[in-house]
C-alpha positions as CSV (number, residue, x, y, z in Angstrom):
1,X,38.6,-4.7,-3.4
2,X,38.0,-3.6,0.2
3,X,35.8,-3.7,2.8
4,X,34.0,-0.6,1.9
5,X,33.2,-2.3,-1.3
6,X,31.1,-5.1,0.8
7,X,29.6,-2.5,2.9
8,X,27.5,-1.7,0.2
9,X,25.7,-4.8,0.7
10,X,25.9,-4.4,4.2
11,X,22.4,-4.6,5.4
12,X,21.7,-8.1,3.1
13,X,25.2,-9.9,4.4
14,X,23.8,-9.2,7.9
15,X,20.4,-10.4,7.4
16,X,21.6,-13.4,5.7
17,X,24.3,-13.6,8.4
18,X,21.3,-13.8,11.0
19,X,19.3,-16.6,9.4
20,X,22.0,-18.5,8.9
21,X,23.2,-18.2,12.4
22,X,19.4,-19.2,13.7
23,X,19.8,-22.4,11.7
24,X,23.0,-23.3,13.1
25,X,22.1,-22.8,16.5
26,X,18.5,-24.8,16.6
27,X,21.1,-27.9,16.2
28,X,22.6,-26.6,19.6
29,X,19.2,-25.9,21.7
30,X,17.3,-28.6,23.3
31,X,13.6,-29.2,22.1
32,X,12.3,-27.7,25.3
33,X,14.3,-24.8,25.5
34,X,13.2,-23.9,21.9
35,X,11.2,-20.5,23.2
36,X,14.7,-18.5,23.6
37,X,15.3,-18.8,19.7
38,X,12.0,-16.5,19.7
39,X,14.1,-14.1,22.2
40,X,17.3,-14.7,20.1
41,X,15.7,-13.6,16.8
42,X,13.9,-10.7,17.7
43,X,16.8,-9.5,19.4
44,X,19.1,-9.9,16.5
45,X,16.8,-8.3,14.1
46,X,15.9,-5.6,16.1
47,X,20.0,-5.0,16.6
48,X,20.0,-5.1,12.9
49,X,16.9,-2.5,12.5
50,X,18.8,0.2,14.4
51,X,22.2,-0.2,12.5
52,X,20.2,0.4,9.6
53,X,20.3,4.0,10.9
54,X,23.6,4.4,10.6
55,X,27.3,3.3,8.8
56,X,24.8,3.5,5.1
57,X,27.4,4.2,2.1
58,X,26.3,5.3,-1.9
59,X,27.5,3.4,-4.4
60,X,26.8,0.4,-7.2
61,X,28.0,-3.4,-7.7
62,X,28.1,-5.7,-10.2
63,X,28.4,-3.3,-12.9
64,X,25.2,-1.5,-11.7
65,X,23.5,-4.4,-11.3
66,X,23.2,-3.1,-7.5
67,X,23.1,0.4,-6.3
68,X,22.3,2.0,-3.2
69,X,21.2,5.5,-2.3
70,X,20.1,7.0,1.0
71,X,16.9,7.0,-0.1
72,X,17.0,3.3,-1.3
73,X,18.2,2.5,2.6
74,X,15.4,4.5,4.0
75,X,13.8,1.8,1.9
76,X,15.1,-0.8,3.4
77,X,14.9,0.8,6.9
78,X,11.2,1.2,6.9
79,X,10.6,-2.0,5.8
80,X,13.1,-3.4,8.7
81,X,10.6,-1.7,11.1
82,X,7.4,-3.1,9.5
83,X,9.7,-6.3,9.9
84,X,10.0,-5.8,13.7
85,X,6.5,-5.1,14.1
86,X,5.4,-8.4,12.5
87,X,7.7,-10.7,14.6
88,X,6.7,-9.0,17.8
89,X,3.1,-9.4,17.2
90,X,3.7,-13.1,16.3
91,X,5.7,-14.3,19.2
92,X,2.1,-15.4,21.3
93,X,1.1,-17.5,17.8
94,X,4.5,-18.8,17.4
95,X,4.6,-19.8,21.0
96,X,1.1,-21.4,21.0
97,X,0.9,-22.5,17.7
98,X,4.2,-23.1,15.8
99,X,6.7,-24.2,19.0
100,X,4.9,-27.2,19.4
101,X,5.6,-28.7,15.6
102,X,8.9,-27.9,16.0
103,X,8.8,-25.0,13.0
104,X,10.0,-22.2,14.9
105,X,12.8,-21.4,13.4
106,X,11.6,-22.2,10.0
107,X,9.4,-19.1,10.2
108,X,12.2,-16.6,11.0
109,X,14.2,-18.1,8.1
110,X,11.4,-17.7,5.4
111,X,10.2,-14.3,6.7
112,X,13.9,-13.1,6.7
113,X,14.6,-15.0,3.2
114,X,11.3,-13.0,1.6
115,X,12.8,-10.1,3.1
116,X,15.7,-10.4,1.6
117,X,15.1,-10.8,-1.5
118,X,12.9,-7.5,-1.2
119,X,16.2,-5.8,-0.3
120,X,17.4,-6.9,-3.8
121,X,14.6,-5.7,-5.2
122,X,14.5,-2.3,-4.2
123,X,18.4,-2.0,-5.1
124,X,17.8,-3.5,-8.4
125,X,19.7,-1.5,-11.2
126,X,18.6,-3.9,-13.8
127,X,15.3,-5.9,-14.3
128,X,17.1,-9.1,-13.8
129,X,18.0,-8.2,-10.5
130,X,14.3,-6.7,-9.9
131,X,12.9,-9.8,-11.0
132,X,15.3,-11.9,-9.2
133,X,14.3,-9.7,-5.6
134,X,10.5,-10.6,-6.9
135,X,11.2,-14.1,-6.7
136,X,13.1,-14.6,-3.7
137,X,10.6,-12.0,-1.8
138,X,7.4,-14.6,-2.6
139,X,7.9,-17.9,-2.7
140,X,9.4,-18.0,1.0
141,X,5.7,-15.8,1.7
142,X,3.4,-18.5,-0.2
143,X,5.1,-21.5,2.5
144,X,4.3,-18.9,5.3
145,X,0.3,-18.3,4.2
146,X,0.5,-22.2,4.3
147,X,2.2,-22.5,7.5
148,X,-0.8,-23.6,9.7
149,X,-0.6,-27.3,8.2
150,X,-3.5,-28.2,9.9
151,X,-6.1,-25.9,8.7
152,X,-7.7,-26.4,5.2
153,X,-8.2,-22.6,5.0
154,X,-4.2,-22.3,5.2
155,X,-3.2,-24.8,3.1
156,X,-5.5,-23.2,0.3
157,X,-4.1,-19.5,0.9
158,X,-1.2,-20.8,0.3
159,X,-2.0,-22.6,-3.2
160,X,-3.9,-19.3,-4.5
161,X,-0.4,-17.2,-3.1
162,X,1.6,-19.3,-5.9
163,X,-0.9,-19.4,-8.8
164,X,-1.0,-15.8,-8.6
165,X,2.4,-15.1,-8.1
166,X,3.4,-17.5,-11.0
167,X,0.9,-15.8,-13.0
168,X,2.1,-12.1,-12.0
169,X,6.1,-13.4,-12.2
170,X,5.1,-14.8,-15.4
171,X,3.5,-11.4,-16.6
172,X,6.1,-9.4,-15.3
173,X,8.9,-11.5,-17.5
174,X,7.2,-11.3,-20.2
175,X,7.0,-7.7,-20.2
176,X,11.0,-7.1,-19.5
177,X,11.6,-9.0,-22.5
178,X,9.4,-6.5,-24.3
179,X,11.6,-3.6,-22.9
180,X,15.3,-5.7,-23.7
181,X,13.8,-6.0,-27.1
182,X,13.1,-2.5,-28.0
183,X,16.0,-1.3,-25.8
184,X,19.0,-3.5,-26.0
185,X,19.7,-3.4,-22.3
186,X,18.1,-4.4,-18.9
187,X,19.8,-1.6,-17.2
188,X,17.7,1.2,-15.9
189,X,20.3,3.9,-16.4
190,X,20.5,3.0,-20.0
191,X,17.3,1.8,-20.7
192,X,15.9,6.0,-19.5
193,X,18.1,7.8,-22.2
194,X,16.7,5.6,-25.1
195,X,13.3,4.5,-24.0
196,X,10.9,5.6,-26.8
197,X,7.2,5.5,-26.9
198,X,7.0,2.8,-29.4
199,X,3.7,-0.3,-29.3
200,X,6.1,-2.8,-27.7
201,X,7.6,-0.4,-25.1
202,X,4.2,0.5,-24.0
203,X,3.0,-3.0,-24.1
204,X,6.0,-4.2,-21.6
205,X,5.2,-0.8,-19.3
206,X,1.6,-2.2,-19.2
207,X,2.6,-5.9,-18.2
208,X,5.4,-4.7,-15.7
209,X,2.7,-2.6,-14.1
210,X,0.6,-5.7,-14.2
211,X,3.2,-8.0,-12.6
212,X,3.4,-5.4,-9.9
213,X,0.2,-4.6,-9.3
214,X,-0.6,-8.1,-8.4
215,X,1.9,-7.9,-5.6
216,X,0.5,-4.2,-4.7
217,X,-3.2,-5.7,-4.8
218,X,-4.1,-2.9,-7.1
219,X,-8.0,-3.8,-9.1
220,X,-7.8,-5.6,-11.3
221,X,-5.5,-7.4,-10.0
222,X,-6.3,-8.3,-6.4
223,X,-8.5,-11.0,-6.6
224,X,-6.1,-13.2,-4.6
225,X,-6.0,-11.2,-1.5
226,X,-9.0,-11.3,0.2
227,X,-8.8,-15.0,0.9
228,X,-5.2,-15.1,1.2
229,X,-5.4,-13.2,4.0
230,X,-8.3,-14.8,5.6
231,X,-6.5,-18.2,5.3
232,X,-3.1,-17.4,6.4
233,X,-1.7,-16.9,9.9
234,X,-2.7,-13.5,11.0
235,X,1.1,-12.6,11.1
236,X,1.7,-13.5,7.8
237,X,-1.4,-11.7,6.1
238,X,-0.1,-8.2,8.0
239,X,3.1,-8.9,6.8
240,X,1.2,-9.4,3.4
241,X,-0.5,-6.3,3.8
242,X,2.3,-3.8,4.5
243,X,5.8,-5.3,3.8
244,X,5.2,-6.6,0.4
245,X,2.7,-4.0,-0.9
246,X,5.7,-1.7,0.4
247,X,8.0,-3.1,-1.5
248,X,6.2,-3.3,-4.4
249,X,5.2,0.4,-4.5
250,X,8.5,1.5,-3.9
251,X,10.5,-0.3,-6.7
252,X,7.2,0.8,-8.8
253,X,8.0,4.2,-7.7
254,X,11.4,4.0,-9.1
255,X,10.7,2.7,-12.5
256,X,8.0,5.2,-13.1
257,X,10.0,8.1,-11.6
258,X,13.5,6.9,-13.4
259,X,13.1,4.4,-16.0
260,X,9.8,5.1,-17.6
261,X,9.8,9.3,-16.9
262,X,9.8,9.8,-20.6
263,X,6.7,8.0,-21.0
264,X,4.4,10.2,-18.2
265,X,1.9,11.0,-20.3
266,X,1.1,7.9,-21.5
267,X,1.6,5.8,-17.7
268,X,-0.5,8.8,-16.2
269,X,-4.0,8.0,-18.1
270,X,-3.1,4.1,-16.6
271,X,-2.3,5.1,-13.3
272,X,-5.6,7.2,-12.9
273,X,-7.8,4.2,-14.3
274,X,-6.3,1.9,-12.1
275,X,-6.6,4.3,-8.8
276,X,-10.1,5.4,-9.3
277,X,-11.0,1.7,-9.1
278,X,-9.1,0.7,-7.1
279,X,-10.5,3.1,-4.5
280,X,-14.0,2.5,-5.3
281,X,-13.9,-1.5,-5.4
282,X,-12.0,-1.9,-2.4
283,X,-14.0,0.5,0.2
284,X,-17.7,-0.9,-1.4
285,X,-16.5,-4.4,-1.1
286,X,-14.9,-3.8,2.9
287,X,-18.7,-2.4,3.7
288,X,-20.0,-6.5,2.9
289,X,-17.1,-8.4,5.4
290,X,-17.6,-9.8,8.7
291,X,-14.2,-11.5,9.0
292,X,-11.8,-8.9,10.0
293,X,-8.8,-10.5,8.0
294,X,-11.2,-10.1,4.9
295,X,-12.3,-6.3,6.5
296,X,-8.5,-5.2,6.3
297,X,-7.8,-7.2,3.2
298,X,-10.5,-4.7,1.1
299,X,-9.3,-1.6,3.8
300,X,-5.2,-2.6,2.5
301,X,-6.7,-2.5,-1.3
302,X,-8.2,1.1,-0.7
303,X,-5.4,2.2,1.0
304,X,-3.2,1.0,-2.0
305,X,-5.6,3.3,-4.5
306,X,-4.9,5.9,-2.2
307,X,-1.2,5.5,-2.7
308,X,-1.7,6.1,-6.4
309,X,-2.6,9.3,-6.1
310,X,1.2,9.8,-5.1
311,X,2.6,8.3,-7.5
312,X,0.7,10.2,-10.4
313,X,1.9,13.3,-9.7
314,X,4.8,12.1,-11.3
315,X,7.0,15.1,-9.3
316,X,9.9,14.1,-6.2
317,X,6.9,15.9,-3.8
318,X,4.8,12.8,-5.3
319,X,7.5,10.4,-4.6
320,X,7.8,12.0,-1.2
321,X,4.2,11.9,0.1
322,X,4.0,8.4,-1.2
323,X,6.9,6.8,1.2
324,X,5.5,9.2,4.0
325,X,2.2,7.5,3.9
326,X,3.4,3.8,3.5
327,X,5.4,4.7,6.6
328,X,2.1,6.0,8.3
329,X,-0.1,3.1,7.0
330,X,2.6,0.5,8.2
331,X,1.8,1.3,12.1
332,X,-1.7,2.7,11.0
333,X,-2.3,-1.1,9.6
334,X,-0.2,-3.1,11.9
335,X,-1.8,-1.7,15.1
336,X,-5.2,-3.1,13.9
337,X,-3.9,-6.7,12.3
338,X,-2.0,-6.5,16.2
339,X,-5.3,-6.6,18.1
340,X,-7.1,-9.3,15.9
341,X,-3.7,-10.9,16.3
342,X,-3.7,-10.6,20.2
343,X,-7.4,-10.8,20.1
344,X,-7.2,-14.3,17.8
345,X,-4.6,-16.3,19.7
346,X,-6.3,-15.6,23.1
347,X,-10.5,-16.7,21.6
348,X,-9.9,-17.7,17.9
349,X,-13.1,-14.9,17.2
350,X,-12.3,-13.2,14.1
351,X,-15.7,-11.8,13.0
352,X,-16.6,-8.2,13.8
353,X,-20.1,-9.0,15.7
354,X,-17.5,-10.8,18.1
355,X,-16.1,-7.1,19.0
356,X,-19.3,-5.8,20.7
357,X,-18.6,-5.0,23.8
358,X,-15.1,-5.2,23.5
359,X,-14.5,-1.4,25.4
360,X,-16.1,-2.6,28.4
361,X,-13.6,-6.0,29.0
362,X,-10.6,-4.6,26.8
363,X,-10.5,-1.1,26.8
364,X,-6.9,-0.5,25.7
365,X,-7.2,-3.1,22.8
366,X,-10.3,-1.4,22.1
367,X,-8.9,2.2,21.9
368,X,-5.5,0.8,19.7
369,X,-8.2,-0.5,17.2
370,X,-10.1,2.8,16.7
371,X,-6.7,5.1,16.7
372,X,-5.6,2.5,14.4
373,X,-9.1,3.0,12.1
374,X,-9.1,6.3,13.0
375,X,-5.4,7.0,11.1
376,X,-6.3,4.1,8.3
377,X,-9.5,7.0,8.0
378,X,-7.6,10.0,7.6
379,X,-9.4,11.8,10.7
380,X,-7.0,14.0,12.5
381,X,-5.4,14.6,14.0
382,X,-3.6,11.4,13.6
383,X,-0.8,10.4,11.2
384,X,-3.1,9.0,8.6
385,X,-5.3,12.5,8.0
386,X,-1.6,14.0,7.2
387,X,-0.4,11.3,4.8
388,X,-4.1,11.3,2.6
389,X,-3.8,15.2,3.0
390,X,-0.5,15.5,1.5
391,X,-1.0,12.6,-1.4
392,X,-4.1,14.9,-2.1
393,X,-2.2,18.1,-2.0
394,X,0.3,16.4,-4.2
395,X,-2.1,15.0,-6.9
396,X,-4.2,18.4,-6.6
397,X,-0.2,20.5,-7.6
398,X,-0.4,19.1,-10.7
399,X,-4.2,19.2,-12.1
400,X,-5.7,15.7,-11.4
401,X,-8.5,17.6,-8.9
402,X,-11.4,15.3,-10.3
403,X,-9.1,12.4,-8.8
404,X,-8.9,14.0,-5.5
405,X,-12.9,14.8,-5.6
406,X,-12.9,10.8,-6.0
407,X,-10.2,10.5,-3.2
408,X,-12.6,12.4,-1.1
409,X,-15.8,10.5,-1.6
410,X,-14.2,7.7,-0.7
411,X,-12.3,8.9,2.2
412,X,-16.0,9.1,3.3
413,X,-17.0,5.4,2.1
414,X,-14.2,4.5,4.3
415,X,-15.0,6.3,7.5
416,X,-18.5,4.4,7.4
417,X,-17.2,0.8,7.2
418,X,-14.7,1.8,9.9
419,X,-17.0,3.6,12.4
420,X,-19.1,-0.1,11.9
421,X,-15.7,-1.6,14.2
422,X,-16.0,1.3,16.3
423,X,-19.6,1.4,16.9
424,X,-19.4,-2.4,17.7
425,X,-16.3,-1.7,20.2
426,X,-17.9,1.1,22.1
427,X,-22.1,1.1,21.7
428,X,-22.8,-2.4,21.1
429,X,-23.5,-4.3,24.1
430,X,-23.2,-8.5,23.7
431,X,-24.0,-11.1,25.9
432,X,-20.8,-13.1,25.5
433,X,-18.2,-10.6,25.0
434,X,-14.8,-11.0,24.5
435,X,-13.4,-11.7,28.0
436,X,-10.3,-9.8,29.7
437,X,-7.2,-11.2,28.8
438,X,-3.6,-10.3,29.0
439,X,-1.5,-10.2,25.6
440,X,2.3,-11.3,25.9
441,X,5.5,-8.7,26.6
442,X,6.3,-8.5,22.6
443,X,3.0,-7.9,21.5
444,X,2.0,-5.1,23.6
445,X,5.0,-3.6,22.9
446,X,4.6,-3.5,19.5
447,X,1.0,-2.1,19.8
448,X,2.7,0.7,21.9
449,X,5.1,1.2,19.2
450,X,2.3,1.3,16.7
451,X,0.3,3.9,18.9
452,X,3.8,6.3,19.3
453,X,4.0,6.1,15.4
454,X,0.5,7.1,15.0
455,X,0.9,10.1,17.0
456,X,4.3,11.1,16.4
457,X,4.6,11.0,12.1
458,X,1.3,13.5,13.1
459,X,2.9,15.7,15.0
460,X,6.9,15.3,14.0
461,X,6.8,17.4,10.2
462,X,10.2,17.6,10.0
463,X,10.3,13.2,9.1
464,X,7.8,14.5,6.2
465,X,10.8,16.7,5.2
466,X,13.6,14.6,5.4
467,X,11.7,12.3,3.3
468,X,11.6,15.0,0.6
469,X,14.6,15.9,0.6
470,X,16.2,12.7,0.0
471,X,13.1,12.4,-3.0
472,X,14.3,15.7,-4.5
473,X,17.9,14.3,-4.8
474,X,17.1,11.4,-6.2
């Protein structure tokens, strides 16, 4: 055993390695020097976001039990960004809000513990090790939604976070002791050259797909996220909204593109149930909300029908355009949760009618949120018109064009609800509008990094076709 064997594991022994070095050096920092932990941990993570770009080795551990692949660490490497993102949008909230009760460095450890575990989860090579990455990627994420002790609202987001998740974890169990039984193995290389299409097989795909979809917020099982995400921190529900739901889709993407293959035609009919509803429940519901935490929370449930339409194809273009767009909807979301962030912290207004106006004493805020909308839309020629356009194209290749007919009508449903921020923004004129204020450093950066992404995964094709190629060799 050398060093190339823990290298491997390289990205999760650094991670680890960073929240244990934050915990050991709060001892070390006096109580009102506590801000430059904030500096410190950004800093180190963002260090350990660009190394994921490079030194990334193929191989397995633990008899399989691990693997990694280079698409697995593109995995891990968008969800390191969508990390980055989250932290610098929170450093105004943390400062304001979480310095003063002497819990800063709490929050990096559970944010970085939850993120862990989703490390394990997408390098899972057995469903012990998938449900042990489950585990460890929520319960440090039901403490954060519950992190603003002294709000009821917070305290309850928290409590409906771990009924749900017990409930989905409990699923989700249940249905990989379906799969050991008719299999006799919890690996998935073993498990897809014997799988058969027998009751209890399908029953366990159907409860896995359950247990994920709660985490993906995928009708019917998304009744959890609306208020979730109105009652936790703002930082915490966009965290909710694009690091989780990516992790979920992307270890759903493997089972259904590896494990369960053999069984296409029977998760396809699922899969197209699920989207069409999906699609339909969450854009009618976002055209009722005032709250914009609740107005993203139905937007994130579209967006995850959208997604479907990816995965159904069932081809490595499917898989492709799928990790394309969760990339495109993680700065596509995140620039919009980053102005209700900046937006919150500054005037506590969360409710839409509390926009009006907003052009005329915030412009840039005001034109972040509707490139943001815009892309979350799919109007081009932003980011988000080329990641709908190819999960369409990629549904369309393989016969589902009644599905993309529905994709269309509600790409429409959407573009109303989302003009109704706009309009308010731009045309609406309030007597007490937000007033002019000045975000922090960190989150205007990450706003302008949101705004590059937009443009650039537009513009830059050839990202679209590294993806692929990494799908087509997987």
């Amino acid at each position: 055993m050398d060093i190339n064997y823990f290298l491997l594991m390289r990205q999760e022994i650094v991670l680890l390695a960073i929240a244990l070095f934050l915990l050991a050096t709060e001892v070390f920092v006096p109580k009102n020097k506590k801000e430059s932990l904030i500096h410190l941990a950004i800093l180190l993570f963002a260090v350990h976001t660009l190394l994921g770009f490079f030194f990334n080795k193929t191989g397995e551990l633990f008899g399989g039990m691990f693997r990694t692949t280079e698409l697995i660490d593109l995995f891990k490497t968008i969800l390191n960004i969508a990390v980055l993102l989250v932290l610098l949008q929170a450093t105004d909230w943390i400062k304001d809000k979480v310095l003063r009760d002497n819990r800063g460095v709490e929050f990096f450890v559970l944010l970085f513990s939850s993120l862990l575990g989703m490390y394990f989860l997408v390098s899972a090579g057995d469903f012990l090790m998938m449900y042990l990455g489950i585990e460890l990627s929520t319960l440090p994420v039901a403490a954060l939604a519950a992190y603003e002790i002294a709000k009821r609202t917070s305290s309850e987001a928290g409590i409906k976070l771990i009924f749900s998740a017990a409930l989905a974890s409990g699923i989700t169990l249940f249905g990989i002791s379906m799969i050991y039984a008719t299999n006799g193995s919890i690996f998935f290389d073993d498990i897809s050259t014997t799988l058969e299409a027998s009751n209890l097989t399908i029953l366990g795909l159907v409860l896995m797909t359950a247990g994920l979809g709660f985490k993906i917020s995928l009708v019917p099982f998304h009744f959890w996220t609306a208020d979730v995400y109105e009652g936790s921190p703002i930082s915490i529900a966009s965290y909710l909204s694009v690091v989780s739901k990516g992790a979920a889709v992307f270890i759903l993407l493997i089972l259904l593109f590896s494990v369960f293959d053999p069984l296409m035609e029977i998760w396809r009919p699922m899969i197209y149930t699920i989207a069409v509803a999906t699609m339909f429940l969450g854009n009618l519901f976002a055209l009722r909300q005032q709250n914009m935490k609740r107005f993203l929370a139905f937007s994130s449930i579209a967006q995850a029908g959208f997604i479907l339409l990816g995965i159904i194809a069932g081809t490595p273009t499917g898989m492709a355009t799928v990790i394309y767009f969760v990339l495109i909807y993680i700065f596509s979301n995140l620039a919009a949760f980053g102005v209700v962030q900046a937006i919150d912290v500054k005037t506590g207004k969360e409710r839409i009618n509390d926009y009006e106006g907003l052009y005329r004493t915030n412009p840039k805020l005001s034109l972040v949120m509707m490139l943001a909308l815009f892309s979350l839309a799919g109007i081009p020629p932003v980011a988000g018109f080329f990641g709908k356009f190819f999960l369409f194209t990629a549904a369309a290749s393989e016969g589902f064009y009644f599905l993309v007919f529905l994709g269309v009508v509600n790409v429409t449903i959407s573009l109303y609800y989302y003009l109704l921020v706009i309009r308010a923004m731009f045309l609406r004129k309030s007597e007490n509008p937000i007033p002019y204020f000045k975000s922090g450093s960190y989150i205007r950066i990450a706003l302008v990094l949101c705004v590059l992404g937009i443009l650039a995964l537009g513009i830059y094709s050839p990202v679209y076709e590294y993806i692929n190629e990494l799908s087509l060799a997987f």
